[in-house]
MILO-142066 format. One record per residue (C-alpha): y, x, z; residue in three letters. Coordinates in Angstrom, 2 decimals. Example, Ala and Ser with C-alpha at 12.3 -4.5 7.8 and 13.67 -1.06 7.14 Angstrom:
BEGIN
((-4.50, 12.30, 7.80), "ALA")
((-1.06, 13.67, 7.14), "SER")
***
This chain:
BEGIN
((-98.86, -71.63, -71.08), "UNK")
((-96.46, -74.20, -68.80), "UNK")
((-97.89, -72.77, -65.81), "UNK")
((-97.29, -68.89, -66.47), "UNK")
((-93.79, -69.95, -68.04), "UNK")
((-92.93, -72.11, -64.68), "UNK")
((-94.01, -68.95, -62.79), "UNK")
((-91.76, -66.71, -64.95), "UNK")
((-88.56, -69.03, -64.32), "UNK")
((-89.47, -69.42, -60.32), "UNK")
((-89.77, -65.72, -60.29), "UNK")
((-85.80, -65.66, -61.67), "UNK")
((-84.25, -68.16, -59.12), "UNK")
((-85.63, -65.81, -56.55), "UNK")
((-84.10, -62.80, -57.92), "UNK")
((-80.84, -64.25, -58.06), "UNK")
((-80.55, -65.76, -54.81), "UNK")
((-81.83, -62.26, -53.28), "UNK")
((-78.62, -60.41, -55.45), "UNK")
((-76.83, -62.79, -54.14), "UNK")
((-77.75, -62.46, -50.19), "UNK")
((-77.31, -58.66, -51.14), "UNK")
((-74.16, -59.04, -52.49), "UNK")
((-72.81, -61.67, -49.32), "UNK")
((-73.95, -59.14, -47.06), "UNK")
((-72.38, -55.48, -49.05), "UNK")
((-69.00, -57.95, -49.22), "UNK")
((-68.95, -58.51, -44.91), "UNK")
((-70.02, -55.21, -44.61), "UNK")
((-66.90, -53.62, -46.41), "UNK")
((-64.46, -56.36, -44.96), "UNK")
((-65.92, -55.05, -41.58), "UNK")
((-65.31, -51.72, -41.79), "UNK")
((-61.77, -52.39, -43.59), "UNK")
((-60.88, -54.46, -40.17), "UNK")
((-62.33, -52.37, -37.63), "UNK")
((-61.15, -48.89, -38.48), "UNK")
((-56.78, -49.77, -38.71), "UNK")
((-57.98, -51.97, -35.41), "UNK")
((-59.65, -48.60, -33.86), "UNK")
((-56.70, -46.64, -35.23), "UNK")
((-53.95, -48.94, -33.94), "UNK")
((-55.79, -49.30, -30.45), "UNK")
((-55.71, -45.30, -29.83), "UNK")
((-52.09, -44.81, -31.24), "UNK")
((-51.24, -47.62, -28.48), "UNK")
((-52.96, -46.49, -25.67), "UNK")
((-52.31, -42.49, -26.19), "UNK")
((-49.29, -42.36, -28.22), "UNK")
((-47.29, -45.48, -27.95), "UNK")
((-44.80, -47.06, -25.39), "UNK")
((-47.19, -49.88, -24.42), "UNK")
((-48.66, -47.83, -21.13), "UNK")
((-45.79, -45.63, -20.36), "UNK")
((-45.55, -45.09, -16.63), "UNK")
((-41.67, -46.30, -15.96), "UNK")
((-41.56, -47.37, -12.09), "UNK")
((-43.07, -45.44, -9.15), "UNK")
((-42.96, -47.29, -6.05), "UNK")
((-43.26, -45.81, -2.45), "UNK")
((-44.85, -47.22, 0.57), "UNK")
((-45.68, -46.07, 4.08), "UNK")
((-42.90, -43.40, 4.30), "UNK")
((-40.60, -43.48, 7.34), "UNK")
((-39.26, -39.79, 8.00), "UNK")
((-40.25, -38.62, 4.51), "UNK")
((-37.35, -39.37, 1.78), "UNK")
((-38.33, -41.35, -0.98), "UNK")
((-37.22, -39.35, -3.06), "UNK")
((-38.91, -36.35, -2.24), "UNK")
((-42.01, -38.05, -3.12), "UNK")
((-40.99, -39.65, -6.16), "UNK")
((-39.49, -36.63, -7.66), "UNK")
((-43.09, -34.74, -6.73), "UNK")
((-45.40, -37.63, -8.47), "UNK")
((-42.45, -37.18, -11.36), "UNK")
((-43.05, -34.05, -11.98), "UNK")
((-47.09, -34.47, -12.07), "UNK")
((-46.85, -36.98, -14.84), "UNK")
((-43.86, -35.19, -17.17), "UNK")
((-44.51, -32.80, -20.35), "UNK")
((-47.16, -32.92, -22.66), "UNK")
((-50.91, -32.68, -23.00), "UNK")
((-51.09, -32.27, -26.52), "UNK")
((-49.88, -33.48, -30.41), "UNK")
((-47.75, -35.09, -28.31), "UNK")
((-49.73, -36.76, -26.42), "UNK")
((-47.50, -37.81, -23.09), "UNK")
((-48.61, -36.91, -19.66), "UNK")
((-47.00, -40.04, -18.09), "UNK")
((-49.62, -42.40, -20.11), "UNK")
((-51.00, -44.74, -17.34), "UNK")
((-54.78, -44.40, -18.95), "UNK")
((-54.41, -40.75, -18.96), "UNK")
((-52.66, -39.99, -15.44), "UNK")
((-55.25, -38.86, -13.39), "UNK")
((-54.33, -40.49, -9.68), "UNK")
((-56.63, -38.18, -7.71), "UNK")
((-54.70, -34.59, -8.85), "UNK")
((-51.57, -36.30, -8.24), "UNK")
((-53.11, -37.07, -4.99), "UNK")
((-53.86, -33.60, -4.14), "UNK")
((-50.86, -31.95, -5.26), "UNK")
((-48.78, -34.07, -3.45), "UNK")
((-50.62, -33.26, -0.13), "UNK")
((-50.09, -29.75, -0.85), "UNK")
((-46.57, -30.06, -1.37), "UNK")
((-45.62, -31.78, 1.61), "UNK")
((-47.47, -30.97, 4.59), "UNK")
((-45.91, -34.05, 6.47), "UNK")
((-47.96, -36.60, 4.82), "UNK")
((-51.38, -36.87, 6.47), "UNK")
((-52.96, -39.02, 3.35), "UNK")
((-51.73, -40.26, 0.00), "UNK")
((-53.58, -43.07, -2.57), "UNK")
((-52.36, -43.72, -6.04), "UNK")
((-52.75, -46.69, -7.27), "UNK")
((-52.19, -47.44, -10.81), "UNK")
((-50.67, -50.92, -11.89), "UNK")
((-51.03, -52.14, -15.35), "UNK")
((-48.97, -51.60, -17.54), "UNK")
((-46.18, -49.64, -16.24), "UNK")
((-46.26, -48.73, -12.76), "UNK")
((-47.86, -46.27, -10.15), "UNK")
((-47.62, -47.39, -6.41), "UNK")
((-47.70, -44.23, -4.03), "UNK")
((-49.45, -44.77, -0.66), "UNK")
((-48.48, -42.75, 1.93), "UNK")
((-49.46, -42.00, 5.30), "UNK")
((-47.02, -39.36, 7.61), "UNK")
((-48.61, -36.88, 9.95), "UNK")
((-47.14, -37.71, 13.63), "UNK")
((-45.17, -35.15, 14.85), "UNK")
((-46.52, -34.30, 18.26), "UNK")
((-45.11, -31.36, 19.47), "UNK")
((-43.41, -27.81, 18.09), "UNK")
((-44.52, -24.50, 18.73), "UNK")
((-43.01, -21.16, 18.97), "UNK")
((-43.95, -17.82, 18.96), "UNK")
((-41.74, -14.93, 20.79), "UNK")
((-39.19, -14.09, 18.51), "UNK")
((-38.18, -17.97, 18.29), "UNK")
((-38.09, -17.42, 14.76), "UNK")
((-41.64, -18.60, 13.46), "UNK")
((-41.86, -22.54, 14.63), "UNK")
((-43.82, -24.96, 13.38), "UNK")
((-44.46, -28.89, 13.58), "UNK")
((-48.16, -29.99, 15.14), "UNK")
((-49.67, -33.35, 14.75), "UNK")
((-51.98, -35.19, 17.21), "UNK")
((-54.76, -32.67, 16.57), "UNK")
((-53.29, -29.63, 17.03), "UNK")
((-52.91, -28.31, 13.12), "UNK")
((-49.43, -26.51, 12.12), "UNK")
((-48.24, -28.84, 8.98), "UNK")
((-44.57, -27.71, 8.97), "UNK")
((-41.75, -25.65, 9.85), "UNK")
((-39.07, -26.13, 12.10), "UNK")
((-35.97, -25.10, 13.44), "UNK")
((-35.60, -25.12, 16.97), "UNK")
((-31.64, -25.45, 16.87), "UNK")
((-32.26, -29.20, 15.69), "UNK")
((-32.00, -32.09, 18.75), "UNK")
((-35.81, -33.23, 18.67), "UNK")
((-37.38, -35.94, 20.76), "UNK")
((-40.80, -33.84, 21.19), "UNK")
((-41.59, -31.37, 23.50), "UNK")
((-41.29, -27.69, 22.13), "UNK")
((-43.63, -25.10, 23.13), "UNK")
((-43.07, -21.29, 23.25), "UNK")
((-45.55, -18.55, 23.71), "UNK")
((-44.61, -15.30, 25.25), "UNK")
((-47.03, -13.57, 22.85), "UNK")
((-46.38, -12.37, 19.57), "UNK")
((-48.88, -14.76, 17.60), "UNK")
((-49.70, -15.27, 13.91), "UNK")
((-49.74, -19.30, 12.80), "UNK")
((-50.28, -20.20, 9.37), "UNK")
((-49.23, -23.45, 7.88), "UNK")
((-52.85, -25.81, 7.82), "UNK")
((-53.84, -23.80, 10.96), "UNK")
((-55.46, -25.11, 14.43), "UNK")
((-53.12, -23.77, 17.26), "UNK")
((-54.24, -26.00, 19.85), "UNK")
((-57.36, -27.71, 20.65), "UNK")
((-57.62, -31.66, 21.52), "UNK")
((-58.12, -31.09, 25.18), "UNK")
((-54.94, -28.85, 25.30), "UNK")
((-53.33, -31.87, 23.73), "UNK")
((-54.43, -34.13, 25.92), "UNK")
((-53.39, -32.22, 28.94), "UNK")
((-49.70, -31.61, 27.54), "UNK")
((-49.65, -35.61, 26.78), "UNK")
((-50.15, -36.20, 30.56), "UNK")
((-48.07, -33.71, 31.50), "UNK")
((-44.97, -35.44, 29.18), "UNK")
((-45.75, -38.63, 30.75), "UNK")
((-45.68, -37.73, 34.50), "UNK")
((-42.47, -35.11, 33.87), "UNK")
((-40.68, -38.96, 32.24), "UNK")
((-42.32, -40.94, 35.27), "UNK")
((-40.46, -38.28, 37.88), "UNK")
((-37.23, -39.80, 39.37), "UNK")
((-36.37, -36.45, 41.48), "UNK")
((-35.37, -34.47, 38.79), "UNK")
((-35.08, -34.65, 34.88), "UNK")
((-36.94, -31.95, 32.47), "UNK")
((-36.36, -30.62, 29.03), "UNK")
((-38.27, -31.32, 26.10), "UNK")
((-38.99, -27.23, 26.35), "UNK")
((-42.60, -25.59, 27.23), "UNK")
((-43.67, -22.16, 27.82), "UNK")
((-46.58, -20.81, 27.73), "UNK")
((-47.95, -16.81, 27.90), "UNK")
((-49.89, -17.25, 25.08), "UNK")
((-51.47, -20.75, 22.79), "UNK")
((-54.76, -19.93, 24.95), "UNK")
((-53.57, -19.75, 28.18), "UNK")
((-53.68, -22.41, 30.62), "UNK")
((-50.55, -21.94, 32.63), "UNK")
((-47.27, -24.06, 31.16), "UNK")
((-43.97, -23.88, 32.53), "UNK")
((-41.28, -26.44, 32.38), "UNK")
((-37.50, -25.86, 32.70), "UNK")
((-35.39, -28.58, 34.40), "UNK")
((-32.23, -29.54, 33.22), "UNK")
((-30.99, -28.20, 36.88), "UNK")
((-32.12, -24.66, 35.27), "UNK")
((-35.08, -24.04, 37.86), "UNK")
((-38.98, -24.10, 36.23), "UNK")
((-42.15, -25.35, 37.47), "UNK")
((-45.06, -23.65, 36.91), "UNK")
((-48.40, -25.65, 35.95), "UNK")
((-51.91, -25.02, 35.63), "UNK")
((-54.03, -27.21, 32.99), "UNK")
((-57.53, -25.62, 34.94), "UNK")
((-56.13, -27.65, 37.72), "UNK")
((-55.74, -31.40, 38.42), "UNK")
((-51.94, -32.45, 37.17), "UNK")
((-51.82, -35.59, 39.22), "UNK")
((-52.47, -33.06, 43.04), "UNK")
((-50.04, -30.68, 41.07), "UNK")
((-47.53, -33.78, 40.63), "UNK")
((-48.21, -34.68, 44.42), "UNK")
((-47.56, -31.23, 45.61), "UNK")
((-44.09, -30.95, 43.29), "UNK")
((-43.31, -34.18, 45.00), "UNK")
((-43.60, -33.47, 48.69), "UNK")
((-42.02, -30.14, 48.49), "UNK")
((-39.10, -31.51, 46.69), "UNK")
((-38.91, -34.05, 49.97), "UNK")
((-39.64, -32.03, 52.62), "UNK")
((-38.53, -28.52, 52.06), "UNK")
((-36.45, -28.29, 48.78), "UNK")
((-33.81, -31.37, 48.85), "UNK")
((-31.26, -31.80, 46.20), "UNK")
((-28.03, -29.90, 47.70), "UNK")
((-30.77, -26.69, 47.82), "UNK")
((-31.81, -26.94, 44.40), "UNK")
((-28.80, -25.16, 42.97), "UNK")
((-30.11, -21.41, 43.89), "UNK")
((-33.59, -22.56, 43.21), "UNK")
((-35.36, -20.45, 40.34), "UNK")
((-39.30, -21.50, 40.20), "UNK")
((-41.50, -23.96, 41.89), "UNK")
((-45.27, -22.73, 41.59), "UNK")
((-48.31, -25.45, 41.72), "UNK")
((-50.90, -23.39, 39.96), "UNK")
((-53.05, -22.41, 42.96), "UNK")
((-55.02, -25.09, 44.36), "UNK")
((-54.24, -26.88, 47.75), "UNK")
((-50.63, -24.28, 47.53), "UNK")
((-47.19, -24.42, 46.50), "UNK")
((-45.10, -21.04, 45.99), "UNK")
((-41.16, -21.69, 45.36), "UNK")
((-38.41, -18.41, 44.81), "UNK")
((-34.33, -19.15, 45.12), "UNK")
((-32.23, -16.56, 43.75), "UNK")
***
């Protein structure tokens, strides 16, 4: 009878301290749960609705041409308005750095490539980089210019009444350019580069920043001195014989009291030199 009656109280203690375990555990359950959900609540109203990652600064780098401004008032107006129950687009988790990114290259066509960086908590930092402005181009009417950079692609208008320090090209044909378009090809570049640098290495006479052309694919370019005569050029042929030619004509035949009635100087043919006075 002790035995079964020892078993019977053993068998009690064990019960209890199992209701109790139960009871410990149900008790850090709720006071989990009670803690974690206003935690959970409180960290999405701070990072979606509160003023703890509102983007306030936007700061500019790499521009040089470009206004600031421009660009700030662009990224401004990426990251103003709404999403939704008021849910505010200028939220620094939220922004979304690559669409600003994008639109901002489509807006202006000057800036060859832009980064967003975003700096907690406040701040975006814009990175720019401008497209060099290598030369304009014209097309007959002198109405439709446009801006190229080093690889030949139209990224903005111009007007050609403004004082530039570029060359300008004009073609004689009536051609279509579209903003993002190729006009010229690299080669083409290169040959008008050497052609810029031997016309500002001449000492006999002084040229305008002013091209023509017949059309974008031809290979004959004209120059116009600021003595009013042209010389015409041939990128199919060597520029540095052309260059020699120009200058031993210009010493021999065509000296500087003679230039006044002289219209054209002509280097395009090979191993000959054609020159018209008026």
């Amino acid at each position: 009878m002790r035995k079964k009656q020892s078993r019977v109280i053993k068998t009690k203690k064990n019960s209890h301290s199992e209701y109790h375990r139960k009871g410990s555990s149900l008790f850090y359950k709720v006071m989990f749960y009670l803690l974690f959900f206003p935690f959970l609540f409180y960290l999405f109203y701070a990072i979606f609705f509160s003023e703890f990652l509102t983007i306030n600064t936007i700061k500019i780098n790499g521009n040089s041409t470009i206004a600031e401004e421009i660009i700030k008032e662009k990224t401004q107006k990426e990251i103003s308005g709404e999403y939704f129950f008021g849910n505010r687009k200028n939220n620094l988790f939220l922004v979304s750095g690559k669409k600003i990114e994008g639109n901002i290259s489509s807006a202006i066509r000057k800036i060859k490539t832009v980064h967003i960086t975003k700096k907690f908590p406040h701040s975006l930092i814009v990175e720019i980089e401008e497209r060099g402005i290598f030369l304009a181009v014209c097309v007959l009417n002198k109405e439709n210019c446009y801006l190229l950079d080093g690889t030949g692609e139209a990224f903005d208008v111009f007007s050609p009444n403004s004082q530039t320090s570029f060359p300008i090209l004009y073609s004689n044909f009536e051609e279509k350019i579209g903003l993002g378009e190729s006009v010229l090809d690299r080669k083409y570049m290169e040959k008008i580069i050497i052609l810029q640098k031997k016309l500002k290495e001449n000492s006999a006479f002084e040229s305008e920043y002013l091209l023509e052309t017949p059309s974008f694919i031809s290979q004959d370019v004209r120059v116009k001195t600021k003595e009013g005569w042209r010389i015409f050029f041939n990128f199919d042929t060597d520029l540095e014989k052309q260059f020699q030619k120009l200058k031993l004509i210009l010493e021999k035949e065509i000296p500087l009291d003679k230039r006044k009635n002289l219209e054209y100087i002509d280097l395009r043919i090979e191993n000959k030199v054609f020159y018209k006075f008026f």
